[in-house]
N, C-alpha and C positions, 0 to 999 in steps of 0.2 A: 538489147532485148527486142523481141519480137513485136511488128507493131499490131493491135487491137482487133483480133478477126481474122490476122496470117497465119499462117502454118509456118513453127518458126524448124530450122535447116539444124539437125541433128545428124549425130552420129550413128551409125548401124548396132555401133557396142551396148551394151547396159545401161542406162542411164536413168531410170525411172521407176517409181512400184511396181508395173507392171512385167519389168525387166526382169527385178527382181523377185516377183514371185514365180516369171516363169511360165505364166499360165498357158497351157495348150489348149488350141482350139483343133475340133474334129466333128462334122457335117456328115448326118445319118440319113436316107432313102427312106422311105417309107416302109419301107421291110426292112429296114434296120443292118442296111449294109451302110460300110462306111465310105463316103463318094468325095471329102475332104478330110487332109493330113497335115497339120502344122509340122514345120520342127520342133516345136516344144512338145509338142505330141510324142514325138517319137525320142524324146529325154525323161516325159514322163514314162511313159509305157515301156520302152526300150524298142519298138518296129519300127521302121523305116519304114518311109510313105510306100512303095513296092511291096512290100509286106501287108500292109494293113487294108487299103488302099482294095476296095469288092470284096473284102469280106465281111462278115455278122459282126459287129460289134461283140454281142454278149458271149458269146465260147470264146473268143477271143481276150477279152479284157475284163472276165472277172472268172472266178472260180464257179465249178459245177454249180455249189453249194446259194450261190447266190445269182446264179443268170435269169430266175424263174423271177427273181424280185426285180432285178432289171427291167426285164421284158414288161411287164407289169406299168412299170413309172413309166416306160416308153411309151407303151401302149397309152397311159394315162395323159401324157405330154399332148401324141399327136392327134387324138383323139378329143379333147376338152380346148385345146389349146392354153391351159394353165402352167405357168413354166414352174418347176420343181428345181428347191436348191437345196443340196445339205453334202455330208459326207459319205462316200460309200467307198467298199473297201475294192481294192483292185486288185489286177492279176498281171507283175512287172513278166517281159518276157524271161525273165532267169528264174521266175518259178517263185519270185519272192511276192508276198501281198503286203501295203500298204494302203492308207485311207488318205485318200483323195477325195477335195472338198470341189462339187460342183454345180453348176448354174446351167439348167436345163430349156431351150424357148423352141416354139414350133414357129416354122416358118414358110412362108409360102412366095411361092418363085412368081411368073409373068404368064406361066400356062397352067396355074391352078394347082400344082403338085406340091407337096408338105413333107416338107424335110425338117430333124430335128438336130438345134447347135446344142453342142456340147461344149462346154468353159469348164477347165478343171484346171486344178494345182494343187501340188502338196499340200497335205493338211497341217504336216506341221510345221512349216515354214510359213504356212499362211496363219497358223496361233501364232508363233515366234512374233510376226510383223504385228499382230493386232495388238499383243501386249507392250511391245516396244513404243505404240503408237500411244495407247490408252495410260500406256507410264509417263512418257513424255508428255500428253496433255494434259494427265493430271497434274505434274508435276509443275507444267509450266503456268496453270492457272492459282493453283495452290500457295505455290512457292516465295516466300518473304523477300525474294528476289526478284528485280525488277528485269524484265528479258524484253528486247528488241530484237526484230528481224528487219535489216536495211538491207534492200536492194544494193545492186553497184551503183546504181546514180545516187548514194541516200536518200532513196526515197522510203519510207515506212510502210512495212508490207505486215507487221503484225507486234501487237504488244498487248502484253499478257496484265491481270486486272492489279499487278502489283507497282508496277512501271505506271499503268495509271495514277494509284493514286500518289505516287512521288511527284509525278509531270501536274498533280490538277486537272489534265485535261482526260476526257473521254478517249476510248480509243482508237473510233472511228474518226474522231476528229485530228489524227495522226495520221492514218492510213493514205498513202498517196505523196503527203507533204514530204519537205526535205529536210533533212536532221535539223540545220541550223535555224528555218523555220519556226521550232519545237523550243530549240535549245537555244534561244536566241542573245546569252548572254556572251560577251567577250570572253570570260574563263572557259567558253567551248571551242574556241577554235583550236585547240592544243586537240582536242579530242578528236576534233573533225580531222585533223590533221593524220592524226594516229589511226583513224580505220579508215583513211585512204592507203597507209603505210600498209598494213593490215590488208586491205582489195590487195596491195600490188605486191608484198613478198609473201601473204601466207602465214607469215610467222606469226602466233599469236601474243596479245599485249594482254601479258595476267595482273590484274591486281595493283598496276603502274598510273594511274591518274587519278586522282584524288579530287573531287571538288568540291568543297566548301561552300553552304549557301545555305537559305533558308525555303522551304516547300512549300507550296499553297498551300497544304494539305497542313502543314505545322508552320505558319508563319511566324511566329514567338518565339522560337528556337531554333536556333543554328545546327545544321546537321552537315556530314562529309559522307560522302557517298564513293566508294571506290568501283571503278568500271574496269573489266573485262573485254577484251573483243576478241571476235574468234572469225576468220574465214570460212563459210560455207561454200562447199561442194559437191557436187552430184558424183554418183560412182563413177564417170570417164572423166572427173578434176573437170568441169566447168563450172566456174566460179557462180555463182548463187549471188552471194550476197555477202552479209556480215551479220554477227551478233553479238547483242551488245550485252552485256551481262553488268549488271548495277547491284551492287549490296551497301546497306547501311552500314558504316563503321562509326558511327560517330560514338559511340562508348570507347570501341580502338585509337579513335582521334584525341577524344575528351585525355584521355590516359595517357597518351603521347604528351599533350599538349601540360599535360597537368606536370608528368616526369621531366619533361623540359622545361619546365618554371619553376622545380626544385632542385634540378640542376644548375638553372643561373643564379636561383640565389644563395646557394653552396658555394657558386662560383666568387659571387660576389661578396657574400660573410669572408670567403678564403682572401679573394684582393684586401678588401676592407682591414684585414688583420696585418697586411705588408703595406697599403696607403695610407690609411690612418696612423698619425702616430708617427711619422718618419723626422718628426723634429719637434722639442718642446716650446714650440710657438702657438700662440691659440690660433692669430689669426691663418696661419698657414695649414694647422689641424683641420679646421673649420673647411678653408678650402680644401683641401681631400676629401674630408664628410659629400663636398657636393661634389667632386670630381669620380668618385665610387656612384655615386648616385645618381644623376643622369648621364645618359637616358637611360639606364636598363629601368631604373625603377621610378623614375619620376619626370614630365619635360621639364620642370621650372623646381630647385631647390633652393631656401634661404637657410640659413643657420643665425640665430641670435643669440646674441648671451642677456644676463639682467647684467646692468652696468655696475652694480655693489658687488657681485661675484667677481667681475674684472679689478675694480678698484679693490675691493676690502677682503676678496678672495674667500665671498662669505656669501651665502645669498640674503635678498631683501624679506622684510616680513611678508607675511600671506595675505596682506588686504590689498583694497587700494590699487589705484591703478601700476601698473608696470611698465620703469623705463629700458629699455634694450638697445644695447649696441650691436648693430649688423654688424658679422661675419665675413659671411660669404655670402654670393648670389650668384645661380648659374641655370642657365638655360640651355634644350635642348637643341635649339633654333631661334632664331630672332624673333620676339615676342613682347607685346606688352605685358604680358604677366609677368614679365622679369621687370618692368620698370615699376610693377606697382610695389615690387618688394622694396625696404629700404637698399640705398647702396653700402659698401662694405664703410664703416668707422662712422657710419650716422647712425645719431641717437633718435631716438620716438618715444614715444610717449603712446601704450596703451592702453584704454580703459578696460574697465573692467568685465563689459557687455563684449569685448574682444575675445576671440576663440584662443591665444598666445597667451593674453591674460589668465587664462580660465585653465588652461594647460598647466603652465607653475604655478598657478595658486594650489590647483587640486592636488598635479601629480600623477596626472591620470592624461593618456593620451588618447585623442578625439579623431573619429574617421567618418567624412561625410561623403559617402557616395556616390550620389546624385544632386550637385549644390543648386540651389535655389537662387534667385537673388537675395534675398534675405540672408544666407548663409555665404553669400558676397560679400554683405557688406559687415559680419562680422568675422572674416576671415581679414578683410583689406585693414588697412589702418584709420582711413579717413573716405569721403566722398566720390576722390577722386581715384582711386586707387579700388575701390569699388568697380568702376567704369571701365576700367581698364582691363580688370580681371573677366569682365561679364565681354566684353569687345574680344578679347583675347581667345574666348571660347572656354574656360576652364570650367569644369561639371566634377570633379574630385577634387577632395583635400585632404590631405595628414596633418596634423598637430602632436609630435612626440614630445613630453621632456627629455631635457638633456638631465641626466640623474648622477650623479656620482656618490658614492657611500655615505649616501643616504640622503644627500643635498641637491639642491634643484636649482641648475647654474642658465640654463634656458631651455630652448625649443627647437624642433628641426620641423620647418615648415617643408610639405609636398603638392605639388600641385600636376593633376593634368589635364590638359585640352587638345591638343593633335592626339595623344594616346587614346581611342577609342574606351577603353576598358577601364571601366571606373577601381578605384582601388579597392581590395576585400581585406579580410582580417587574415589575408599569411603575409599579403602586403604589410599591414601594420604591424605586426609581429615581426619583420626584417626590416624595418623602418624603425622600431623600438631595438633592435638587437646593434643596427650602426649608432643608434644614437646613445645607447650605454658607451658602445666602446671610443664613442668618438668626448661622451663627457668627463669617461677615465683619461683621457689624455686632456682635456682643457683643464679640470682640475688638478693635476701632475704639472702643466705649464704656469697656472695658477701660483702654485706650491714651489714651484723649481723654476723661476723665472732667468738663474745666469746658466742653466743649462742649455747647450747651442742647439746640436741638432739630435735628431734621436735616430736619425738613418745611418749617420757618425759613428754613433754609438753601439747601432747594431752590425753595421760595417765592421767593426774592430772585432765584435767580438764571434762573428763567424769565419770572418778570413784574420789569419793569425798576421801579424808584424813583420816582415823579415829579420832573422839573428843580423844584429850589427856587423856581424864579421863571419863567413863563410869560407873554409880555407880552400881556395885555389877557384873559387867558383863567385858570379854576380848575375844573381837574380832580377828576375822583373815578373810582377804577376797582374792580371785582373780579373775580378770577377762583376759580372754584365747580367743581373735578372732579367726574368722572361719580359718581355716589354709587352704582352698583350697583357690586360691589365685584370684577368683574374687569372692569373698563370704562375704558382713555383713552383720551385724546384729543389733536389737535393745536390747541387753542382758543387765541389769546395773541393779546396788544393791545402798543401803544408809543405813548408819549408823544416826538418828538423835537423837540428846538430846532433852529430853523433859522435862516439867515441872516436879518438885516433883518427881526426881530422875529417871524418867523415859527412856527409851529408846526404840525409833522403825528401827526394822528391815525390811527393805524392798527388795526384789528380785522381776525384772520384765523381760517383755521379749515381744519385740515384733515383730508380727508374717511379716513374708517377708523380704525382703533384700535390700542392699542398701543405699544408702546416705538418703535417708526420712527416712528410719526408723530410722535410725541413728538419723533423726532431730527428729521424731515424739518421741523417747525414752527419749530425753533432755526434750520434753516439758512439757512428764508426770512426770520425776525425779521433776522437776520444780513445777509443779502443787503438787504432793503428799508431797513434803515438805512443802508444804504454809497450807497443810489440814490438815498437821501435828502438826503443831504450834497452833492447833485450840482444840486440844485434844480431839479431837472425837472419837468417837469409832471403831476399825476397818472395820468393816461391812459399818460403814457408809461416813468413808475414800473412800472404794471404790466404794462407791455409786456415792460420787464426782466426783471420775473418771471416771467412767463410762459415765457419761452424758460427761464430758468434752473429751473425747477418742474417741465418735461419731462423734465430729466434725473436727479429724485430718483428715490426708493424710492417714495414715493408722491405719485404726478404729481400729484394734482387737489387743488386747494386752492380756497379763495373766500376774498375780499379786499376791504376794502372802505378804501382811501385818501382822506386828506382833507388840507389845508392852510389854515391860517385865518393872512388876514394881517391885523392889526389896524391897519395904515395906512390900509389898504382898507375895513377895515370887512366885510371877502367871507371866503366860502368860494368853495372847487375841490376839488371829490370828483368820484372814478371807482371802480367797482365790477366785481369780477368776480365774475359771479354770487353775488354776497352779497344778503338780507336788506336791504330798504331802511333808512337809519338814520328817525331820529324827529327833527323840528325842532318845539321846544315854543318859539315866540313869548313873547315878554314878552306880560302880559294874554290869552291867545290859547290856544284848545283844541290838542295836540298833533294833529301831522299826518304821516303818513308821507309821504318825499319821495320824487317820483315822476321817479327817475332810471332814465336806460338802463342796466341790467340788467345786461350783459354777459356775457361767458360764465366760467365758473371757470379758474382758472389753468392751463397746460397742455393743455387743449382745444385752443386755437391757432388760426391762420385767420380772425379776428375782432378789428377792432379794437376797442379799448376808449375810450371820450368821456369830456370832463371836463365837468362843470354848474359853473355860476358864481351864487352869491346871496348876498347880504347877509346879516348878521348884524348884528344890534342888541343894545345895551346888554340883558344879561339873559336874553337867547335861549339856547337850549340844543341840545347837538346830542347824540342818544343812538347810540351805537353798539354791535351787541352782536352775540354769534352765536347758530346756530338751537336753541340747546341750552337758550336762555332759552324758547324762543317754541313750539318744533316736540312733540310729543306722540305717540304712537303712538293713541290714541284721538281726539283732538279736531281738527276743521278749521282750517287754519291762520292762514283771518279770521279765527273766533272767539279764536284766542288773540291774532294782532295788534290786536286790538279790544281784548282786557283791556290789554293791553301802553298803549295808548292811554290808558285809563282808569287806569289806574295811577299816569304819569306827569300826570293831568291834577289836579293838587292843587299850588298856588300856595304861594308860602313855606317849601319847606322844601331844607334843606341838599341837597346834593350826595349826602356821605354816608349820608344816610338815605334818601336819592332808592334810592342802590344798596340797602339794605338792603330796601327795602320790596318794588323789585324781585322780587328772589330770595325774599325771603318768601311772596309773591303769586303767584308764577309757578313757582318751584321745586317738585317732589312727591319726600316717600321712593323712592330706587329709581329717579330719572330717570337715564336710559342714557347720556348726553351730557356733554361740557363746558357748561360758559359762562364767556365771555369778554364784560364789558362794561364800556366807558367812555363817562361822559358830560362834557362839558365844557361851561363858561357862560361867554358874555361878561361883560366888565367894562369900563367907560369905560377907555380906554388914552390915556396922556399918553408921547410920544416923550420920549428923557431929549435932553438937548444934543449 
């Protein structure tokens, strides 16, 4: 920028209002000849300075009809010396008239003689600009949008009374200063950052920076503000400045933030129904209840039972103080509020002025806030435990029962203190919804105390057994849930015997997450084994399916069917849109087999082919779903390449085959199932 009082070095081209309206100037004699000719003169009017240049202005530059009015204002001009501004119409030299808007002044030279300037430009280019001008300030003071104009240095060259009142500050008291000056918090340097990016490529940043905070103007509420920035430039590209365009979204925020707090704990009811529960132990129950539960939904959780419900498998009467065996305890970080809880297999003794007490007596689960000390010390057990909770920082608490048909076995304490955000009642509401389902399972362990595990038990009953005898063929399978921990899946495989020595391999997989899928995966396991028993053809296996998969909860599945007859010596695999399997040759590098594709289940309108190839003594056929192979970082050759490389190691078992798999392939925190089975021939001798 130019400094204070320079004349700063410009361009000859366009660059300014004045450029752009054009305006011509042209210098009249006292008799009214014309003695100066701009170029712009001669674009408005059409003459060239040689043309114009000792003659009369008026015969020349306006029509018969009007030179007598001319002359007139002329005369008035040099005469009075009053300068005359308005529009009057002209005479272009092609003969055509337009109204040009002009600015009339008498002037006088160094030896007394009076010449009149003439300033004119289109009129209606000179409306065009005033409207554009008078819409833009309206706009920009009016406007529920906060608008900045920053120089290149950011410095603040103008902000409009909306930007005021977000900033608090006046707008004079901006002008000059430098953004970060203004905006003096940490969460703006990302900003500053961006409308330097913005000064130096141009490129505008729509709608991308979000910042969260609270406004002098509304200091009680938290608002998000999303900003705009846009490069200013003059009509020859020399850069201006920037502007900063600010809109309130905190209802768009509030909405976000509120769908993304009903999505976790969708997420988390969904975990909660595969962590809870995975074995009929209380106390192992118990810890899953708190391993679901922090941190998403609480830093510090305790789980108690009443000791008569453990022992007598009954709960205690409703008076009286209440004695409780600790559970579990788990914290979200190292914390005294974990030590104030009891630890797991110790018993306490609570009165009845206790918030735990008051919980299974009533039946009714308690939600505090904002805790007080007072609400310390009858959340803690005793004095000290008080202290610890109050040093700790904790300001919320839940008190759920634990309820099972109809019976009140204990409590699911919550607590937080690092979590800013005091608990509300959708918290308590999914705090009551784990704590049902986690006291249908302590009273189920209660009830069933020589039943082992219940993960066992659902284990068996979604991935089927291997048949004790497979003719010419030895199987190995595993199935590995999503390991982030509100994540399933519809992944599942099947071994089935079929007629005339046969055997079908099956690997599925269906797409989304969740307890439906989960259901919709049983009902095609279900379905494909009944289609199975019919001996059809692969292709035409999943044609069944297909029609019957349209009608589920979750249409789209992929499938990939096989049948190995070892009279034959062959396979017959068809695939809908699955994952090619892997055929490892006896002696022979692993290859993926390059079958038609086909489309995923319920898609439709497509039919599906069956490939026919041999199998040899020792060959292997790998089947698996995308959850081994697919990655949210990595390209999907490069992982089928390791997948390749993995299996390309000669002599060893089945079962280690799988183990190394998932060892090799598997990462902490993979989102997905997997589903894999591999099978090996074996010399097959038909019995009599």
């Amino acid at each position: 920028m130019a400094d204070a009082g320079q004349p700063e070095a410009r361009s000859s081209q366009p660059s300014g209002l004045m450029d752009l309206l054009g305006v011509a100037a042209l210098l009249l004699d006292g008799d009214g000849r014309i003695v100066l000719w701009s170029p712009q003169a001669e674009k408005l009017f059409g003459y060239a300075a040689d043309e114009a240049l000792g003659q009369y202005a008026a015969p020349m530059l306006v029509h018969e009809q009007h030179q007598e009015l001319m002359i007139k204002l002329f005369a008035h001009v040099m005469g009075t010396g009053e300068s005359w501004a308005g529009a009057f119409p002209i005479r272009h030299k092609n003969g055509s008239t337009h109204l040009a808007e002009f600015r009339n002044t008498r002037l006088l030279d160094d030896r007394g003689d009076f010449y009149a300037l003439g300033l004119a430009t289109d009129e209606s280019t000179l409306r065009e600009v005033e409207r554009d001008v008078a819409l833009s300030t309206r706009l920009i003071s009016q406007s529920p949008m906060g608008l900045a104009i920053l120089d290149t240095e950011l410095r603040y060259v103008s902000v409009n009374p909306a930007l005021e009142r977000m900033h608090g500050i006046p707008a004079e008291d901006h002008l000059g200063r430098h953004y970060r000056e203004i905006m003096t918090s940490t969460k703006f340097e990302v900003v500053e950052a961006a409308i330097r990016q913005v000064l130096k490529t141009g490129i505008p940043r729509i709608d991308q920076s979000t910042i969260v905070g609270r406004a002098p103007a509304d200091p009680e509420h938290e608002h998000a503000w999303s900003i705009s920035l846009y490069r200013l430039e003059d009509p020859q590209g020399h850069v201006l400045g920037v502007a900063e365009l600010v809109v309130d979204v905190t209802d768009r925020h509030q909405s976000a933030m509120e769908a993304a707090k009903a999505r976790q704990r969708l997420a988390l009811i969904a975990a909660s129904s595969l962590s809870i529960g995975t074995t009929l132990e209380v106390e192992k129950t118990a810890q899953e209840l708190a391993e679901v539960t922090v941190p998403e939904l609480a830093d510090v959780v305790a789980v108690d039972v009443l000791d008569s419900a453990l022992e007598d498998c009954h709960p205690a009467a409703r008076d009286g103080p209440a004695l409780f065996r600790a559970l579990a305890v788990k914290a979200a970080y190292p914390t005294e509020a974990a030590e104030a809880a009891d630890p797991p297999g110790h018993l306490a003794e609570y009165g009845t002025d206790r918030l735990a007490t008051q919980c299974v007596r009533t039946g009714r689960p308690i939600l505090i806030t904002q805790a007080d000390d007072n609400d310390l010390a009858s959340i803690a057990r005793d004095d000290h435990a008080s202290a610890l909770l109050a040093r700790a920082g904790v300001h919320s608490y839940i008190a759920v029962p634990l309820t099972a048909r109809g019976q009140i076995l204990g409590f699911l304490g919550l607590t937080r203190a690092r979590n800013p955000l005091p608990f509300d009642e959708d918290d308590l509401a999914l705090a009551g919804e784990l704590a049902s389902r986690t006291a249908m399972c302590i009273d189920n362990a209660c009830s069933h105390q020589r039943m082992r595990n219940a993960a066992e038990t659902l284990q068996r009953s979604l991935l089927p057994e291997h048949p004790p005898r497979l003719p010419g063929l030895e199987v190995a399978s595993r199935y590995q849930p999503a390991q982030a921990a509100y994540e399933v899946g519809g992944d599942w495989y099947d071994v089935l015997p079929l007629d005339g020595d046969k055997t079908a391999l099956i690997v599925g997989d269906v797409m989304g997450s969740g307890i439906d899928a989960a259901a919709t995966m049983g009902r095609l396991r279900a379905a494909t084994s009944a289609f199975a028993d019919l001996d059809l053809d692969p292709a035409e296996v999943l044609q069944h399916l297909d029609k019957i998969t349209s009608g589920l909860e979750h249409p789209i599945a992929t499938c990939v069917y096989a049948v190995y007859d070892p009279h034959r010596a062959e396979c017959r695999i068809a695939t809908a849109g699955h994952l090619p399997p892997v055929l490892v040759r006896s002696g022979k590098h692993p290859e993926l087999l390059a079958l038609p594709t086909g489309i995923p289940l319920a898609v439709g309108g497509v039919a599906f082919e069956t490939t026919t190839f041999g199998l040899g003594p020792g060959d292997q056929l790998v089947l698996y779903t995308d959850g081994l192979v697919e990655t949210r970082h990595d390209p999907i050759d490069e992982r089928l390449e390791t997948l390749l490389r993995v299996l390309d190691a000669p002599d060893r078992s089945l079962e280690k085959t799988c183990d190394r798999l998932l060892q090799e392939l598997r990462r902490p925190g993979d989102p997905d199932d997997v589903a894999l089975l591999i099978a090996r021939t074996h010399p097959f001798t038909p019995t009599a």
